[in-house]
C-alpha positions, -999 to 999 in steps of 0.1 A, spaced: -577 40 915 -570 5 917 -597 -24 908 -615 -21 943 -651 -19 943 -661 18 942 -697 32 950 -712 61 937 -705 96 954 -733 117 942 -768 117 948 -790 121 920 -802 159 908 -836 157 904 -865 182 910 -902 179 914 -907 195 880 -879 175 859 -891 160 829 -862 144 815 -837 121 830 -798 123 817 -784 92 823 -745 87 822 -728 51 833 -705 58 865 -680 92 870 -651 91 858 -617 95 884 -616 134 871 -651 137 885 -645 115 914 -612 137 920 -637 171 914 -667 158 929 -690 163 905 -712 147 875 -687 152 843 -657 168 858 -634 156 833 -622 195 821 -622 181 785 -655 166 788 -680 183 768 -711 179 788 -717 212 804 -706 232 774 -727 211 756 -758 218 781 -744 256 778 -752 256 745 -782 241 742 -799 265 767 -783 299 763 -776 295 804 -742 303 814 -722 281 836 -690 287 856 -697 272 884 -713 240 905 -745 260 916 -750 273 881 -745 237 868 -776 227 889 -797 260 879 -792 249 845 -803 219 852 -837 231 873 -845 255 846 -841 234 816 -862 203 834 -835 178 833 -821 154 861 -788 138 861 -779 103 874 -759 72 866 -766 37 859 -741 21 882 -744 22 914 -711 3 923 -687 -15 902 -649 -27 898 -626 -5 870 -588 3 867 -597 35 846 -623 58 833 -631 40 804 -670 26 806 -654 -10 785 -635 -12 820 -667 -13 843 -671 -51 860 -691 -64 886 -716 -38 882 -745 -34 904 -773 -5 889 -789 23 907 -825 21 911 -837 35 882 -873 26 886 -872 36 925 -866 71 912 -889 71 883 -914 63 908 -904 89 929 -903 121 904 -934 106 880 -927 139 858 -899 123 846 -913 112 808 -879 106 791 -849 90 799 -815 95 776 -781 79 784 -748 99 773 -731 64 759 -741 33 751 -730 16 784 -755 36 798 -782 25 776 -765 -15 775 -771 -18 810 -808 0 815 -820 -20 787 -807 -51 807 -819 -43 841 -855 -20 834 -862 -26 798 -898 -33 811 -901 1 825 -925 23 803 -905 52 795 -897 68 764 -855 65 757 -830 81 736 -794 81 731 -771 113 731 -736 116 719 -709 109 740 -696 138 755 -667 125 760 -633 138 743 -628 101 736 -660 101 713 -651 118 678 -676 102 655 -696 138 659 -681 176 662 -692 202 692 -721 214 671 -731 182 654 -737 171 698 -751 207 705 -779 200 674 -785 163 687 -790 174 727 -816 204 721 -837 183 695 -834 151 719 -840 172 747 -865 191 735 -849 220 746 -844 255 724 -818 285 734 -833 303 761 -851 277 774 
């Protein structure tokens, strides 16, 4: 992938019921290339979610069960931007998703948590006057090393609110 813009290619996973909103910045080429939310192999997110809920995943349709079950929707900030890579510091000419569009739209919603700072940079910029609790959850990228696996599997099921088993 060159520096062209690029749009986002999934729709948002959201259900009538979800309570919590997982916000990431924009896919990365792995998950452009797999066409899905975190398809990176080494990225952490899904064993992470595993974990964290006692569900087991192995494949796409599972991934959104999980999801369902456990009350959390899955989006990105960006909508469309410029990059050279996967790295979130190589993001330019960004344009968000409407965030408060689908906050309106699934009212359940009562938490919003960003997997990396660039997520949570660029929602406090463009809806930091939406009133909606926020939290920030380790990167689970394999480029983020500041926490082990189970230092990120204790953070997501406190900051999720979410117990084994769910």
């Amino acid at each position: 992938m060159s520096s062209e813009n690029l749009e986002h290619p999934f729709d948002p996973i959201v259900f009538r019921d979800t309570e919590i909103l997982v916000l990431g910045s924009f896919p990365s080429i792995q998950s452009f290339e797999n066409n899905f939310y975190y398809g990176h192999p080494r990225n952490q997110f899904w064993k992470i979610m595993e974990a964290v809920t006692g569900y087991p995943i192995n494949n796409r349709d599972q991934k959104i069960w999980l999801l369902k079950e456990a009350k959390v929707g899955l989006w990105d900030m960006v909508a469309s931007c410029q990059r050279d890579n996967s790295s979130d510091s190589c993001l330019e000419e960004v344009k968000p998703n409407d965030i408060e569009a689908l906050l309106e739209k699934f009212p359940k919603i009562k938490k919003v948590c960003f997997t990396g700072k660039k997520a949570e940079t660029l929602f406090r910029k463009y809806f930091s006057h939406l009133s909606v609790e926020t939290c920030y959850l380790p990167s689970p990228s394999p480029a983020y090393q500041a926490m082990d696996f189970e230092q990120k599997v204790l953070q997501y099921r406190e900051k999720l609110g979410c117990e084994e088993g769910v």
